[in-house]
PyMOL Python script that loads the backbone (N, CA, C, O; Angstrom):
from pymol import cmd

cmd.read_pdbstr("""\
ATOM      1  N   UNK A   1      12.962  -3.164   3.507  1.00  0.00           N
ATOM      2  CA  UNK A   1      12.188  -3.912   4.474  1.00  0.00           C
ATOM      3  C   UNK A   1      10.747  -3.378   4.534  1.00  0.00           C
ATOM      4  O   UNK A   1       9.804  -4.111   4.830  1.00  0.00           O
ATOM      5  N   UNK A   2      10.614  -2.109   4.249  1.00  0.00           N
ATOM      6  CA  UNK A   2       9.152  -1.264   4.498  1.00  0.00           C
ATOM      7  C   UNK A   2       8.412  -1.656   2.927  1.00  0.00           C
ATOM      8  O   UNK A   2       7.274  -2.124   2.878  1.00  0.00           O
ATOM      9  N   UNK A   3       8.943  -1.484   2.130  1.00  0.00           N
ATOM     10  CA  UNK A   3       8.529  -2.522   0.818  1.00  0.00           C
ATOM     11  C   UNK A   3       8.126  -3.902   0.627  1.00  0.00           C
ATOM     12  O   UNK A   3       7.457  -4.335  -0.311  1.00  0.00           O
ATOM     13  N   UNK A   4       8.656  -4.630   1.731  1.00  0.00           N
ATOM     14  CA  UNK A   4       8.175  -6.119   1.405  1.00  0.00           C
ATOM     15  C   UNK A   4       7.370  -6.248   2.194  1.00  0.00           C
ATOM     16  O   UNK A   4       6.469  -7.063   1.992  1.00  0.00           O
ATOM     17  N   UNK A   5       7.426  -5.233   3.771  1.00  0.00           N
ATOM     18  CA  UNK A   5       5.602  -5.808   5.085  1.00  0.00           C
ATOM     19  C   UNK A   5       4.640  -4.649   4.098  1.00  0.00           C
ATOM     20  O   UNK A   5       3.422  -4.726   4.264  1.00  0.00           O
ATOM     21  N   UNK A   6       5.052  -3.812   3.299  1.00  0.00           N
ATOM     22  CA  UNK A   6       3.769  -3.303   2.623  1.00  0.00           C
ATOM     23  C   UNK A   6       2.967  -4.211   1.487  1.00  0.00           C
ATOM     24  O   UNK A   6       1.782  -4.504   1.327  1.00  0.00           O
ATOM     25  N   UNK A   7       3.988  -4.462   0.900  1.00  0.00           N
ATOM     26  CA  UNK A   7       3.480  -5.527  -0.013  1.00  0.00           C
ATOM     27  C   UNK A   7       2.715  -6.942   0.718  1.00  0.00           C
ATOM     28  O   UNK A   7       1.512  -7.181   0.614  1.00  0.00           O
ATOM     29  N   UNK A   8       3.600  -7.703   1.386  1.00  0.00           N
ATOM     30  CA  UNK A   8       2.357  -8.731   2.880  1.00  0.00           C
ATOM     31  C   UNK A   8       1.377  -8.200   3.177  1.00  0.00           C
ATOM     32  O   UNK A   8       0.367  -8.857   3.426  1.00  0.00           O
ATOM     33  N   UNK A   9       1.397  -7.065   3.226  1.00  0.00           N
ATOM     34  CA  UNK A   9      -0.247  -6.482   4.021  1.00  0.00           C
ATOM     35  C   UNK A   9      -1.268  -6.197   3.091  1.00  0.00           C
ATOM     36  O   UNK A   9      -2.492  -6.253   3.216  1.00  0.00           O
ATOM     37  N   UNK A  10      -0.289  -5.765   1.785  1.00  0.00           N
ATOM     38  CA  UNK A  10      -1.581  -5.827   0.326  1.00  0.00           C
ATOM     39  C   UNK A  10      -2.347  -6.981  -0.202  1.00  0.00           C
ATOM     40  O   UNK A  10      -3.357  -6.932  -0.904  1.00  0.00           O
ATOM     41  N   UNK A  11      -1.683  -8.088   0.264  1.00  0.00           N
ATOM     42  CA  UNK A  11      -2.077  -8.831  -0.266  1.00  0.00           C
ATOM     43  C   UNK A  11      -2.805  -9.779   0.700  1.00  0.00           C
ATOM     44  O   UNK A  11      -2.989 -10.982   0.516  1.00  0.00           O
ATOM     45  N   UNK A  12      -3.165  -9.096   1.686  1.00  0.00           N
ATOM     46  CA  UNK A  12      -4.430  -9.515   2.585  1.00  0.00           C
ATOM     47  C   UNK A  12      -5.664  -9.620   1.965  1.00  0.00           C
ATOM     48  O   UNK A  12      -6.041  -8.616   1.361  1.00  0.00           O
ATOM     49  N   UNK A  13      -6.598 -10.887   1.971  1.00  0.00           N
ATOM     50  CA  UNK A  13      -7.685 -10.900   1.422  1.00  0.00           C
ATOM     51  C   UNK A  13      -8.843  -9.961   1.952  1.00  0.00           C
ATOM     52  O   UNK A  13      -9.982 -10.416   2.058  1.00  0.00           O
ATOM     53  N   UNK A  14      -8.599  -8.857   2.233  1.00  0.00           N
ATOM     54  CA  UNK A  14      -9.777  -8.188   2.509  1.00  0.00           C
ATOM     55  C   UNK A  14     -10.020  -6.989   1.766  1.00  0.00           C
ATOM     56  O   UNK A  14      -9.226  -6.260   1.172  1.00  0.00           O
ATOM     57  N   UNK A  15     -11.159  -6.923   1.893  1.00  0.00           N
ATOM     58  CA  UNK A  15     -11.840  -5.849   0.693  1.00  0.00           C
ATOM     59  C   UNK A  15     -10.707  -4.484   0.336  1.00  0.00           C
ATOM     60  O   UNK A  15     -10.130  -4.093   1.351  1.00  0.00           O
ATOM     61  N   UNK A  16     -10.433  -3.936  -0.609  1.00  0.00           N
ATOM     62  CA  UNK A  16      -9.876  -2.450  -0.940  1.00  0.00           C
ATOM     63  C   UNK A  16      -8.365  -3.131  -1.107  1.00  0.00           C
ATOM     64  O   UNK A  16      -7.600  -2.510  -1.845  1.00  0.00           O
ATOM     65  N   UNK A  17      -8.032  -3.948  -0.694  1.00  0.00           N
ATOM     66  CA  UNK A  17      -6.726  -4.407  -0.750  1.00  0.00           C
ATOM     67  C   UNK A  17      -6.712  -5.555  -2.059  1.00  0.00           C
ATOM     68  O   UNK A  17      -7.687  -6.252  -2.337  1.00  0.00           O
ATOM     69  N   UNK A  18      -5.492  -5.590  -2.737  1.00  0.00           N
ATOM     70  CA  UNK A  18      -4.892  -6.045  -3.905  1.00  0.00           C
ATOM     71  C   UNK A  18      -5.255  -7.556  -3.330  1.00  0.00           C
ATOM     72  O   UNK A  18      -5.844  -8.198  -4.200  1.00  0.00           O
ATOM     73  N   UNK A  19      -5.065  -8.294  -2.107  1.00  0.00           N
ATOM     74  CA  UNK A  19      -5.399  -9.432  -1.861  1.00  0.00           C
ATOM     75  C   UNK A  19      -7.015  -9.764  -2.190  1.00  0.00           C
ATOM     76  O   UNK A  19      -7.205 -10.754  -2.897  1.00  0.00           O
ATOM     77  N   UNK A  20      -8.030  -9.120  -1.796  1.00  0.00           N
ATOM     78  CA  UNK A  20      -9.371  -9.149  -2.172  1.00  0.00           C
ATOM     79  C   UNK A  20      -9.554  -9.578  -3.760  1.00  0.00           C
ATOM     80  O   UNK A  20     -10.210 -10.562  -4.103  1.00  0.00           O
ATOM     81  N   UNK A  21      -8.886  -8.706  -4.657  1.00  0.00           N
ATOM     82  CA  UNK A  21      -9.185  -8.943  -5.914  1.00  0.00           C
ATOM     83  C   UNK A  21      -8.521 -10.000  -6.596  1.00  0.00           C
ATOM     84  O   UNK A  21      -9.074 -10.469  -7.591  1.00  0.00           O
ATOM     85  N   UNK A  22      -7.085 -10.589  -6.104  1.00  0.00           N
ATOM     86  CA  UNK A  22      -6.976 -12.297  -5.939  1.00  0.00           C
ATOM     87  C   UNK A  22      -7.848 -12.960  -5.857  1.00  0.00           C
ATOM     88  O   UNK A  22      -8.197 -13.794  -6.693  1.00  0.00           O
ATOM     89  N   UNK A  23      -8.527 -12.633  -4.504  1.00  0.00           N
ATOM     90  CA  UNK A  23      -9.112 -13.579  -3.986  1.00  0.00           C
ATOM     91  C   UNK A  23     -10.379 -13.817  -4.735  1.00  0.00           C
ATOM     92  O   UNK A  23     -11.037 -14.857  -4.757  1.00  0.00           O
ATOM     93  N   UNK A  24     -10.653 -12.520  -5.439  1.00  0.00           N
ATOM     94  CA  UNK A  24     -12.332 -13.207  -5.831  1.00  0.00           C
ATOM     95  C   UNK A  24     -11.751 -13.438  -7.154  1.00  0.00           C
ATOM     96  O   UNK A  24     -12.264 -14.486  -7.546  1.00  0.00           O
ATOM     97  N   UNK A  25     -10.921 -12.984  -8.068  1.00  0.00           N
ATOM     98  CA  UNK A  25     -10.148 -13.787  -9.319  1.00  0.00           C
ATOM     99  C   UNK A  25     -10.855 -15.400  -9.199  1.00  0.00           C
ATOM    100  O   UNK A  25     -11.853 -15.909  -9.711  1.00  0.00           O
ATOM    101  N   UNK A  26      -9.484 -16.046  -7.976  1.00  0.00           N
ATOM    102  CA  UNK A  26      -9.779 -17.637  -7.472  1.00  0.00           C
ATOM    103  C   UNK A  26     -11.062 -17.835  -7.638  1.00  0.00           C
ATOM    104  O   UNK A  26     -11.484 -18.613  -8.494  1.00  0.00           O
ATOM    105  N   UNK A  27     -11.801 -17.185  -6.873  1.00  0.00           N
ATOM    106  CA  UNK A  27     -13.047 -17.796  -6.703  1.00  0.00           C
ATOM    107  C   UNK A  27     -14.153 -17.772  -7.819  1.00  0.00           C
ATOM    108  O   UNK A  27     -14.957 -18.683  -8.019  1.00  0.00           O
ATOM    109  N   UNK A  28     -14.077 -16.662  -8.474  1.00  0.00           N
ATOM    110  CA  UNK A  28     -14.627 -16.688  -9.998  1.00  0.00           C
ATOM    111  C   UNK A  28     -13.698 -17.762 -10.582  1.00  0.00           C
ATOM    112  O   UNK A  28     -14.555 -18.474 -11.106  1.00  0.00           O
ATOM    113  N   UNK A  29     -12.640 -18.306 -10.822  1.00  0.00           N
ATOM    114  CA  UNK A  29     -11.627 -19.209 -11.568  1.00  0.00           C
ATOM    115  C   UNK A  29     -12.105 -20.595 -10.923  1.00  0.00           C
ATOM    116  O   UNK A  29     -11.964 -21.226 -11.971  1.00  0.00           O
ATOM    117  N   UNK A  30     -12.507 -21.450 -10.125  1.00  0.00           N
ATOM    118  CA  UNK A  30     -13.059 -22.177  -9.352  1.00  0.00           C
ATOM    119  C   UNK A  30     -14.437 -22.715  -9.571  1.00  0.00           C
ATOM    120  O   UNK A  30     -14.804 -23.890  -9.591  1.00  0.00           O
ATOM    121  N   UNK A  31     -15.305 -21.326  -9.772  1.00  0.00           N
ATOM    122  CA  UNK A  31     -16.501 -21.503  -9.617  1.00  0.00           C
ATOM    123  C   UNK A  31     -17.771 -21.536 -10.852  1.00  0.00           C
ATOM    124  O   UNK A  31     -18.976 -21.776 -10.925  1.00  0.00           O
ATOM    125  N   UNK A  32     -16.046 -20.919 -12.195  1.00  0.00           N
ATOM    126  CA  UNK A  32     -16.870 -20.619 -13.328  1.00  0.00           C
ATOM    127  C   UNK A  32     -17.945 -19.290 -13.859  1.00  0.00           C
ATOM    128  O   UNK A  32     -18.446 -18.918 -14.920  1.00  0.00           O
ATOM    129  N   UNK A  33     -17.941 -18.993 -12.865  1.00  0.00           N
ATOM    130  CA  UNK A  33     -19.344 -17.718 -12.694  1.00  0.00           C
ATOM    131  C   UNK A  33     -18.684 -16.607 -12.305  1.00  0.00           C
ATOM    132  O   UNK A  33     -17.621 -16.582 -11.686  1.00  0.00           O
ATOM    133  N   UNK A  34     -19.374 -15.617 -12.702  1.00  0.00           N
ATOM    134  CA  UNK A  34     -18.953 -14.125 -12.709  1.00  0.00           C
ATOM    135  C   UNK A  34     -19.249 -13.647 -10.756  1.00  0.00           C
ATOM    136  O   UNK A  34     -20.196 -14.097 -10.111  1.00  0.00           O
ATOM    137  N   UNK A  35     -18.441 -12.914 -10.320  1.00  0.00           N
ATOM    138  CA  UNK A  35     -19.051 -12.703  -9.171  1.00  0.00           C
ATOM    139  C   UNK A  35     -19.800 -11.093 -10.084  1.00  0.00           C
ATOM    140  O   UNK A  35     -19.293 -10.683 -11.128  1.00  0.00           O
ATOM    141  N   UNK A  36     -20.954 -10.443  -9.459  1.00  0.00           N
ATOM    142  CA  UNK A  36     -21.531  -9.707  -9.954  1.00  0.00           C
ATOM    143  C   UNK A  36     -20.823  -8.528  -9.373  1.00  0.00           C
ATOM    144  O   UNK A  36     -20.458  -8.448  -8.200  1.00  0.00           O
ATOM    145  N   UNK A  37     -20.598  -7.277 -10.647  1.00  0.00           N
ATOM    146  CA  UNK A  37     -19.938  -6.300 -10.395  1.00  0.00           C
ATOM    147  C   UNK A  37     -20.555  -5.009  -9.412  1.00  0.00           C
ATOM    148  O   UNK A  37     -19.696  -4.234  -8.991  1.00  0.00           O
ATOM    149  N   UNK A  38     -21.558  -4.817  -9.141  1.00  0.00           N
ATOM    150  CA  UNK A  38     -21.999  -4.225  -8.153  1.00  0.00           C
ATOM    151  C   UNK A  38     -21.399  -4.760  -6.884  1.00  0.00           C
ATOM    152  O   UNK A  38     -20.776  -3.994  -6.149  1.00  0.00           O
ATOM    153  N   UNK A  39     -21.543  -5.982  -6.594  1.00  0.00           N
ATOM    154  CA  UNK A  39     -21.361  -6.550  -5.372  1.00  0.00           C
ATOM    155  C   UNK A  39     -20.193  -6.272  -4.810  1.00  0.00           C
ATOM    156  O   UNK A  39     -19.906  -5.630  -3.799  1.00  0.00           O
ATOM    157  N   UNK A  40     -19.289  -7.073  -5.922  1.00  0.00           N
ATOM    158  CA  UNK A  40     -17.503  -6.571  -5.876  1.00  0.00           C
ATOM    159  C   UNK A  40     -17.626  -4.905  -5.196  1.00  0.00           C
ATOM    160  O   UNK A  40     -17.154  -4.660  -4.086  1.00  0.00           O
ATOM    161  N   UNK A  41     -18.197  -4.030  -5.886  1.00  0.00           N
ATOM    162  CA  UNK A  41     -17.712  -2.540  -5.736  1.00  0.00           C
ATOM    163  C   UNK A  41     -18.471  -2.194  -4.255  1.00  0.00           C
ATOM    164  O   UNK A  41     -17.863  -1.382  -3.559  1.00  0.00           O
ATOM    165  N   UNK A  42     -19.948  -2.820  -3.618  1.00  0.00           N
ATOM    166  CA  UNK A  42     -20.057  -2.389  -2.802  1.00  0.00           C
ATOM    167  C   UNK A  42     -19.016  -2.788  -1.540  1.00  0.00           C
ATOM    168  O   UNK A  42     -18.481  -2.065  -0.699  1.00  0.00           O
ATOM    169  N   UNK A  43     -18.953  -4.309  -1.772  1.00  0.00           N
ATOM    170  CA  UNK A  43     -17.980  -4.939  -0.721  1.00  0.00           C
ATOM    171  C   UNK A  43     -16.576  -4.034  -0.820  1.00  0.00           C
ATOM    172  O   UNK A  43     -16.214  -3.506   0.232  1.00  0.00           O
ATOM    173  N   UNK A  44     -16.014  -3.886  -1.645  1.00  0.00           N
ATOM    174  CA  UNK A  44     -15.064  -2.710  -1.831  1.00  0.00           C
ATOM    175  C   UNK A  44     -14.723  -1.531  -0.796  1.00  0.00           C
ATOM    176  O   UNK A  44     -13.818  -1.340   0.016  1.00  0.00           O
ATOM    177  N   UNK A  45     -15.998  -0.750  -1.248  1.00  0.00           N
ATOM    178  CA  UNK A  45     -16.184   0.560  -0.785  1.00  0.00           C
ATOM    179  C   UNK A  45     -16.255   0.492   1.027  1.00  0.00           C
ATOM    180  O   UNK A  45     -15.640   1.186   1.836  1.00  0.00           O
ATOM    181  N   UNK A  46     -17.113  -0.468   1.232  1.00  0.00           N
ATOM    182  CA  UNK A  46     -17.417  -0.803   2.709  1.00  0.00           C
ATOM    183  C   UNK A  46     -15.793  -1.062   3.621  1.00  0.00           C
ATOM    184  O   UNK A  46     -15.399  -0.584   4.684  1.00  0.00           O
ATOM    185  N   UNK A  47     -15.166  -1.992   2.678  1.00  0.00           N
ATOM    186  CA  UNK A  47     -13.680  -2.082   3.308  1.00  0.00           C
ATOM    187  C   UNK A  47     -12.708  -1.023   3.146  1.00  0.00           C
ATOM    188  O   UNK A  47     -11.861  -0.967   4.037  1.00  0.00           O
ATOM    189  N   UNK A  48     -12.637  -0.200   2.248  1.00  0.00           N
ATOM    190  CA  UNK A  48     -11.822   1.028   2.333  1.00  0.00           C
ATOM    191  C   UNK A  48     -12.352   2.085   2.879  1.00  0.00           C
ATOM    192  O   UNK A  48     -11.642   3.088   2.944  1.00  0.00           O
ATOM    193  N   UNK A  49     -13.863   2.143   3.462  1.00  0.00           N
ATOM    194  CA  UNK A  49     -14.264   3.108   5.047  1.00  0.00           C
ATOM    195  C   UNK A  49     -13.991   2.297   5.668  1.00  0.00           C
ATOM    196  O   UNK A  49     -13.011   2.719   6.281  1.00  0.00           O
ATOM    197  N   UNK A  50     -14.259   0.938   6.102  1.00  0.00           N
ATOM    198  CA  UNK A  50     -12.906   0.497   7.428  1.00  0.00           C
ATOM    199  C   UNK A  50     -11.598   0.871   7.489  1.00  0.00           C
ATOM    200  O   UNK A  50     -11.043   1.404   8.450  1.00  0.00           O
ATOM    201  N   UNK A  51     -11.019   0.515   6.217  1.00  0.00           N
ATOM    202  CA  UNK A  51      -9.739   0.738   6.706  1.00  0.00           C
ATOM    203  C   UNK A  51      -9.079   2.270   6.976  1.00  0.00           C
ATOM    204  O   UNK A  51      -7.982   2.498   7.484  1.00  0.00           O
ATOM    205  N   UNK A  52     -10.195   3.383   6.424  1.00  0.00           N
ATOM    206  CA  UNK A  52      -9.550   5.104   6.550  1.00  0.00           C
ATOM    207  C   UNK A  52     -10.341   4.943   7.372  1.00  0.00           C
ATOM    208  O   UNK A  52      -9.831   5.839   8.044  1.00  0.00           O
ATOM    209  N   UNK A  53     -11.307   4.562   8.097  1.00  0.00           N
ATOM    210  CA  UNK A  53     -12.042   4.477  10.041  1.00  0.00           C
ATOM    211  C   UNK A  53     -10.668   4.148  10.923  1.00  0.00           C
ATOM    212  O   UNK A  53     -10.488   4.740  11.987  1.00  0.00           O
ATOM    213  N   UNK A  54      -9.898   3.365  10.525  1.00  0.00           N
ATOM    214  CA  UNK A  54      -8.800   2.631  11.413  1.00  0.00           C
ATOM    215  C   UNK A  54      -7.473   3.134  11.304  1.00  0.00           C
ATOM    216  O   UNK A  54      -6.560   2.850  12.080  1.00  0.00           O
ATOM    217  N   UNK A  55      -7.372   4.075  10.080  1.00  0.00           N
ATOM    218  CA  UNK A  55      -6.125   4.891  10.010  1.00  0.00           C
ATOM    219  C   UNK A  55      -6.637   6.141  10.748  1.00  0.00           C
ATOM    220  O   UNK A  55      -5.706   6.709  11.321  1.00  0.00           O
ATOM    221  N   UNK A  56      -7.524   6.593  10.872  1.00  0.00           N
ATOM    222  CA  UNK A  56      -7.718   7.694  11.507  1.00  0.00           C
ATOM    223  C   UNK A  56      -8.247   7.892  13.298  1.00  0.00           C
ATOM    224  O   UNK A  56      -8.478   8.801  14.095  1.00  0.00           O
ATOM    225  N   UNK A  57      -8.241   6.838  13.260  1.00  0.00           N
ATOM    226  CA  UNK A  57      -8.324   5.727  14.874  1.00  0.00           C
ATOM    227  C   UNK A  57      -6.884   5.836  15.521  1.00  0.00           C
ATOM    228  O   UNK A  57      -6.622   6.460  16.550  1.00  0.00           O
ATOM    229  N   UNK A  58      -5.984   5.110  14.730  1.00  0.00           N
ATOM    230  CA  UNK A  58      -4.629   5.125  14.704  1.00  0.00           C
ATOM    231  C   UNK A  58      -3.874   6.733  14.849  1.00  0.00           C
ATOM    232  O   UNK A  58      -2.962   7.223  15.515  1.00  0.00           O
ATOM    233  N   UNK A  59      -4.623   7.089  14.044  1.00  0.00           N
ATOM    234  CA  UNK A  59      -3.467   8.537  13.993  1.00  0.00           C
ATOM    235  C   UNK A  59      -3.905   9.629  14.832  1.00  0.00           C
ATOM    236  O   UNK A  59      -3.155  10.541  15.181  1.00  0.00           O
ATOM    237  N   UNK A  60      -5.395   9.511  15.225  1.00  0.00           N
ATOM    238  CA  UNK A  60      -5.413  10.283  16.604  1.00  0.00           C
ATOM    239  C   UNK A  60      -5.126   9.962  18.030  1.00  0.00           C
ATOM    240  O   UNK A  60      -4.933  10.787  18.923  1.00  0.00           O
ATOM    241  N   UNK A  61      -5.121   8.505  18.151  1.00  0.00           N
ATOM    242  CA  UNK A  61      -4.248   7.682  19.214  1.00  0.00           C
ATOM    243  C   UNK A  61      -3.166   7.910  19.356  1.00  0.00           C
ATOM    244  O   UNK A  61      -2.691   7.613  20.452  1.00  0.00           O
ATOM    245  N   UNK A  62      -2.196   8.594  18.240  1.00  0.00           N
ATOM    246  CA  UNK A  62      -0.750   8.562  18.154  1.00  0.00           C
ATOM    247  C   UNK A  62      -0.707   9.748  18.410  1.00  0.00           C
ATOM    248  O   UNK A  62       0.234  10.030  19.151  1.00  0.00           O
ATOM    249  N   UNK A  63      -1.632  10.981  17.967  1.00  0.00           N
ATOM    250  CA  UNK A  63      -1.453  12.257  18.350  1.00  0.00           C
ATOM    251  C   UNK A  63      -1.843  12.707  20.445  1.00  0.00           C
ATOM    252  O   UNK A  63      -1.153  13.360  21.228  1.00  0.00           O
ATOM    253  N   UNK A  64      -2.689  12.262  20.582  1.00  0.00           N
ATOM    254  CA  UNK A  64      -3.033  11.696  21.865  1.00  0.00           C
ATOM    255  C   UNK A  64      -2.168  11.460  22.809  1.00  0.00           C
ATOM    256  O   UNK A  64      -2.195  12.054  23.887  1.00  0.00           O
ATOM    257  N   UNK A  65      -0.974  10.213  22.376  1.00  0.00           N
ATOM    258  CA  UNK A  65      -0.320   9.883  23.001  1.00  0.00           C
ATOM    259  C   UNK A  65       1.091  10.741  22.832  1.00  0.00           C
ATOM    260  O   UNK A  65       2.008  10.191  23.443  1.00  0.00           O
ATOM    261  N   UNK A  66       1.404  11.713  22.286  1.00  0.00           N
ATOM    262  CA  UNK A  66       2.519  12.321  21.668  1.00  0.00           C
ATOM    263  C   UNK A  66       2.399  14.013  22.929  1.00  0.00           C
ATOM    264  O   UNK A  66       3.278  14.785  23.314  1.00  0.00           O
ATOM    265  N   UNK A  67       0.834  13.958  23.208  1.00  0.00           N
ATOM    266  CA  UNK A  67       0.559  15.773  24.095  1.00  0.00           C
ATOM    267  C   UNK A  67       0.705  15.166  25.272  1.00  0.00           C
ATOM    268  O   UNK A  67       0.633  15.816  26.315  1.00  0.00           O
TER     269      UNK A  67
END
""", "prot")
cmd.dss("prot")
cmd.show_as("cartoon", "prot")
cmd.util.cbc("prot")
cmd.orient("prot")
C-alpha cells in the first residue's frame, strides 16, 4: 500500500518529481520544440528546495509535537 501512494505522489506534475518530467515530455511532444535545458534544471532545482523546505517543516512539527 506504501508503494502505490508513493508512486501517486511521484507522479505529481511538479518540479523534482518523476511527474514534472512527463509532463514537460507531453509538452515538448505537443509542441514540437525543445523546452530549453537550463530552464528544465533551474525549475527543477527550485522545486526540490521546496520540497526538502517542507520535509523539514514537517519533521520539526512532528518533533515539536512528540516533547
Amino acid at each position: 500500500m506504501i508503494s502505490c501512494n508513493l508512486a501517486i505522489i511521484n507522479l505529481l506534475p511538479f518540479p523534482g518529481l518523476d511527474g514534472f518530467t512527463l509532463l514537460v515530455t507531453a509538452y515538448e511532444g505537443v509542441r514540437k520544440k525543445q523546452v530549453p535545458t537550463k530552464f528544465k534544471a533551474i525549475v527543477s532545482f527550485i522545486g526540490l528546495a521546496l520540497l526538502f523546505t517542507l520535509m523539514i517543516f514537517i519533521l520539526i512539527k512532528d518533533i515539536i509535537r512528540l516533547i
